[in-house]
KOLMARRO-776056 format. One record per residue (C-alpha): residue number from 1; x, y, z. Coordinates in pm, 1 decimal, m for minus. Layout:
<nodes>
NODE num        X        Y        Z
NODE NUM        X        Y        Z
...
</nodes>
This chain:
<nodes>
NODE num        X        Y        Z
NODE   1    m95.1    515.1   1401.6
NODE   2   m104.1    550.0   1042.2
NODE   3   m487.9    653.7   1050.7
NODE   4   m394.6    933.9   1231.2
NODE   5    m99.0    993.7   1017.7
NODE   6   m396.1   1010.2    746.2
NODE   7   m662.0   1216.7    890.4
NODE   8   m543.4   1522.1    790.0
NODE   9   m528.3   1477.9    482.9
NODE  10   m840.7   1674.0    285.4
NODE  11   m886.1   1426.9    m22.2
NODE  12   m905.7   1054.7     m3.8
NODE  13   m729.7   1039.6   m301.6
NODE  14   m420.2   1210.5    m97.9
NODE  15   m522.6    970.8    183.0
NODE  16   m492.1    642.9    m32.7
NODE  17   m116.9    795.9   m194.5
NODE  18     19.0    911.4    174.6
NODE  19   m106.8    592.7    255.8
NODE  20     96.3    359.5     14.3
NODE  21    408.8    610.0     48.3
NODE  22    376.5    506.2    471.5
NODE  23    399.0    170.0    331.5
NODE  24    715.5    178.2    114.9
NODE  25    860.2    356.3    425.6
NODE  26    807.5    109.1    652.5
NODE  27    868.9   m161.0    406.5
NODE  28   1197.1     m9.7    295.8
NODE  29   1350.3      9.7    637.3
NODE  30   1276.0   m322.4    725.4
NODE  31   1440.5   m435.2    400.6
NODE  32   1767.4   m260.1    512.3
NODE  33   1733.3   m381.0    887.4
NODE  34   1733.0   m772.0    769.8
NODE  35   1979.8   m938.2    588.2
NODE  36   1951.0  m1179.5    309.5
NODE  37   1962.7  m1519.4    531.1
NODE  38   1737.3  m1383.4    755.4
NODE  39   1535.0  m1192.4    511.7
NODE  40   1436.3  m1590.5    332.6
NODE  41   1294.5  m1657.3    670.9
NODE  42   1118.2  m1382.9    816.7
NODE  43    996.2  m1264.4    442.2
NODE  44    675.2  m1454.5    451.3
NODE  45    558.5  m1406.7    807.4
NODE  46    661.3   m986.7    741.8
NODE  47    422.0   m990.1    445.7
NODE  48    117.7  m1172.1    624.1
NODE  49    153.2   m932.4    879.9
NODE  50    168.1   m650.0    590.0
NODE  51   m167.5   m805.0    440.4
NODE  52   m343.2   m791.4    767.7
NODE  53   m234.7   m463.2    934.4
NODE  54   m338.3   m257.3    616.2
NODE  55   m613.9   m440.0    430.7
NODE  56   m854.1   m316.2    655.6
NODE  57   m685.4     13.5    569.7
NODE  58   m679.2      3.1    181.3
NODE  59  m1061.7   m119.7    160.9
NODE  60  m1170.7    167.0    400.9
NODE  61  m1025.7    446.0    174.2
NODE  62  m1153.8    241.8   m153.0
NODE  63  m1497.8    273.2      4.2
NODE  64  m1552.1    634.1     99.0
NODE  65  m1363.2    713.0   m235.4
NODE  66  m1637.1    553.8   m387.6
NODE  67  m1902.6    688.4   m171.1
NODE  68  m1793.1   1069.9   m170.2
NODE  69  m1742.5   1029.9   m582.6
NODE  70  m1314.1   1050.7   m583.3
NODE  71  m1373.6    705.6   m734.3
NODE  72  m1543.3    521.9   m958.7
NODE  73  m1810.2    284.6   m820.3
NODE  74  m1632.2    m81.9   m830.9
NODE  75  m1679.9   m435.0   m634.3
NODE  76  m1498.7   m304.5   m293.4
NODE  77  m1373.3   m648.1   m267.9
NODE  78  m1206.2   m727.7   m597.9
NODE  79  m1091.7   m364.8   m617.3
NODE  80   m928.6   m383.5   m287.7
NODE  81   m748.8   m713.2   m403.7
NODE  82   m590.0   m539.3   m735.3
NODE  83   m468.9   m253.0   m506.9
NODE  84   m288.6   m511.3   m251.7
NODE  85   m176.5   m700.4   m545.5
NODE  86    m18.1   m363.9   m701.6
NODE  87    143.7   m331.9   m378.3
NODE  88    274.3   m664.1   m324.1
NODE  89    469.3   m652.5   m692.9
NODE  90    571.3   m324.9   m613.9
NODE  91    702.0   m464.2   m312.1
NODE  92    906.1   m715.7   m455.3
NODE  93   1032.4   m462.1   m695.9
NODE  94   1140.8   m306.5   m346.7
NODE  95   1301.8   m626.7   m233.4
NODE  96   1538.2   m659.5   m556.4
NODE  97   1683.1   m265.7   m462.2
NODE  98   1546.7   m173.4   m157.3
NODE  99   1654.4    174.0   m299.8
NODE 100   1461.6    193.5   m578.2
NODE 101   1196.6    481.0   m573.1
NODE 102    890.8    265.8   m692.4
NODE 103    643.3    457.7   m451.8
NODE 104    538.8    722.6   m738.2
NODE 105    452.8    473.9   m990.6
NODE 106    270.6    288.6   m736.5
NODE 107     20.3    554.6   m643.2
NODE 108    m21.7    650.0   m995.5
NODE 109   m124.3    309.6  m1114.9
NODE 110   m343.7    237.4   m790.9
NODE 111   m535.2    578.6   m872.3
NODE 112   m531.9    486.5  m1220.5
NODE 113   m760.1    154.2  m1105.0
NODE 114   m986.9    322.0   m877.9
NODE 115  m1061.1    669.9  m1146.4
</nodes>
């Protein structure tokens, strides 16, 4: 769904930020739709899930940014780690106040890695 969401999209650059903002979406309504107890319970399983469903995703853009020149040539693998990792904090920033606007800062610094 989100790929298609993407598609559009004429830069990979605007790809990989649309991309991320999807992400806080999503994220951010789940966050509201469980409560605390719950939320200690389901929190781990929700962010496996997260890992697996966009990984894919995140190392896909990485690699044609690289290959049509948006980005600078990196290890795909190890690049692709720092941008889940950026996520994941900025994700628990999102889980303190799921109404915090983090997404901003979070494209910036993932675009930041991968100029």
């Amino acid at each position: 769904r989100m790929e298609r969401e993407l598609e559009s999209l004429p830069t990979v650059r605007e790809k990989l930020g649309q991309l991320v903002r999807l992400i806080f979406s999503e994220s951010r309504g789940w966050l509201k739709a469980n409560d605390a107890f719950e939320f200690r319970y389901k929190t781990e399983i929700a962010e496996l899930a997260f890992q697996d469903t966009y990984a894919d995703l995140i190392a896909h853009l990485i690699q044609e940014g690289m290959e049509c020149g948006e980005f600078t040539p990196q290890p795909l693998e190890l690049t692709a780690r720092f941008v889940r990792g950026i996520l994941s904090e900025s994700i628990d920033m999102l889980k303190a106040d799921p109404e915090r606007a983090v997404e901003d800062e979070t494209v910036q610094a993932i675009l930041k890695l991968l100029e």
